[in-house]
N, C-alpha and C positions, 0 to 999 in steps of 0.2 A: 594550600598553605593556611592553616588554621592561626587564628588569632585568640584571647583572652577574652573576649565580647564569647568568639563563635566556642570555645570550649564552654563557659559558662551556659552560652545559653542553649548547645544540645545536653549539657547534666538536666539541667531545667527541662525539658522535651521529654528525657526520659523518665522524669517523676509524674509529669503530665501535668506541667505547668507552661505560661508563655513564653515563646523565646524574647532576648533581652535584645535592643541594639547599642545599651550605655549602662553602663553600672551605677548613675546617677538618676538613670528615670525613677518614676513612682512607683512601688509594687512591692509586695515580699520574695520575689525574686533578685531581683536588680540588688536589694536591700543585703540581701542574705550574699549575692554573690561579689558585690562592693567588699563585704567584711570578712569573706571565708576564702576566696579567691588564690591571694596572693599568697597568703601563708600555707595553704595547700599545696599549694606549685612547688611553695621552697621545702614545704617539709617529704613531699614524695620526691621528690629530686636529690634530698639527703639519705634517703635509704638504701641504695647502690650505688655501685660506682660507673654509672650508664655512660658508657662509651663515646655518645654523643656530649655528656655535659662534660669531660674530666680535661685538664689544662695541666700545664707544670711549666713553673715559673721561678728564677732562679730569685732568692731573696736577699738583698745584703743587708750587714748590720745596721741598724740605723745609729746617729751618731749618741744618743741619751742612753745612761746606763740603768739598766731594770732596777729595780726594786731590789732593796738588800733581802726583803723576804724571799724570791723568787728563787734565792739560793743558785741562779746562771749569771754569768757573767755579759750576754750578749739580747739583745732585742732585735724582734726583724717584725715588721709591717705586714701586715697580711692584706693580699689586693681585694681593692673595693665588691671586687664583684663572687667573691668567695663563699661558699653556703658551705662546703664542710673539707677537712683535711680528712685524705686519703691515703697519703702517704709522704714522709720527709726522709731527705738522704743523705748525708747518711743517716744511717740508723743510730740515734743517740738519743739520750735523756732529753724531754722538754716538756713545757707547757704552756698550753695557751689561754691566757687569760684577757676574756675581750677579743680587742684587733691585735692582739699583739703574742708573737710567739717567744716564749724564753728558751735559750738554750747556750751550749758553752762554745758553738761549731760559729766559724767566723761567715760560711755563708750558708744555708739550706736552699735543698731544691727541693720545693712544694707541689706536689700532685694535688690538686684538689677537683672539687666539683663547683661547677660556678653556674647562676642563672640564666641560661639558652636563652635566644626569643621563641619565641611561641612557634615564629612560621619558621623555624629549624627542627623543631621534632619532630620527631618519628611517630608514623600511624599508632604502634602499639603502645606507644608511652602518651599518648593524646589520648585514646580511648582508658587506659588504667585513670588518667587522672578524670576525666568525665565520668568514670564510676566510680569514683572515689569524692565527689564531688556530689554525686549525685543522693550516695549515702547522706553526706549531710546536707544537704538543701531536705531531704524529704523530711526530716524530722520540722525544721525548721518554717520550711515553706506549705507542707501538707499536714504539718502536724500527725504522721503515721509511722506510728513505730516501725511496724511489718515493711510497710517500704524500704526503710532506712535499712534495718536489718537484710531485706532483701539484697540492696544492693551493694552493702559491705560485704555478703558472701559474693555477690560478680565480682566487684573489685580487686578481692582475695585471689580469686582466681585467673582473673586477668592480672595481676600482678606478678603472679607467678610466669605467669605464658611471657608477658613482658621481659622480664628478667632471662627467662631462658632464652628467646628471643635474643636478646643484647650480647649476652656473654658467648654467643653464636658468631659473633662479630669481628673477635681475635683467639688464637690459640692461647690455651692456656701458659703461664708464665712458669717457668720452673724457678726455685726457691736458691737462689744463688748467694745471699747472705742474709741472714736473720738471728734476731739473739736468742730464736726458740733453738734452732739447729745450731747457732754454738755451741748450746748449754748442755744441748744434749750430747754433742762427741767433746763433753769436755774443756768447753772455752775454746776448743783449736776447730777451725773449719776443714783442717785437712785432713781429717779421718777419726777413726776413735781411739782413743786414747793417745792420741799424740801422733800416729803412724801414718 
């Protein structure tokens, strides 16, 4: 079970600097991985929708009325621990502005993706973020382009391997309401042109 110290500090291993045991010691590692760490984690954790981080959570209105601009009649709270919306059901008009989502539906249910701990990940989604990671400490801690660049092309591709990796996890979903296949048979889901 990998921790946030131990991701950090094999990126750092593999630029060929020392490993960290605190993100508060001395050093331009410890330094670099204090300030690049956390918003890494969250922003590669928002580019799929990895099996391991996705949640759904049913949202009621909250009792204050949105914003006359908002042009919806309802607000609902998005939970603390949410990094990105995946999906909302039904399928209606909204948006989200901040923490809060506008919409006219009296309740949504939120798929989203939320921050894991550390010792919950998965081997391949710990290594994509250690080279992704590793990318940028090199620039920063070694001051080498070619590394950095080096290791945003592994990253790349361990990212990909990732990803395939995950979506190996469940069968694909078949497309059972959507406003792209409404539109296409015509606003009616039951066939084309109305039949």
């Amino acid at each position: 079970m990998a921790s946030d110290i131990d991701i950090a500090s094999n990126a750092l291993l593999l630029i060929g600097d020392e490993p960290i045991s605190s993100f508060t010691e001395p050093g331009a590692g410890a330094t670099a991985a204090a300030n690049l760490y956390e918003d890494t984690y969250r922003g590669l954790l928002s580019l799929h929708p990895w099996t391991f981080a996705l949640k759904e959570q049913l949202l009621n209105k909250l009792s204050q009325s949105p914003d006359d601009l908002t042009n919806f009649n309802n607000a609902f709270q998005v939970p603390a621990d949410h990094i990105r919306t995946w999906a909302l059901l039904p399928h209606s008009n909204y948006v989200v502005v901040g923490d809060l989502i506008y919409s006219n539906e009296e309740e949504l249910l939120l798929r989203y993706v939320f921050k894991v701990d550390e010792t919950s990940l998965p081997p391949h989604f710990i290594k994509t973020l250690e080279y992704l990671l590793a990318s940028d400490f090199a620039q920063l801690v070694t001051e080498s382009t070619s590394k950095s660049q080096y290791f945003k092309g592994v990253y790349i591709n361990q990212l990909a391997s990732a990803m395939s990796i995950d979506s190996q996890g469940h069968p694909q979903q078949a497309i059972v309401d959507s406003p792209f296949t409404d539109a296409r048979h015509g606003g009616f889901s039951g066939g084309f042109g109305g039949f």
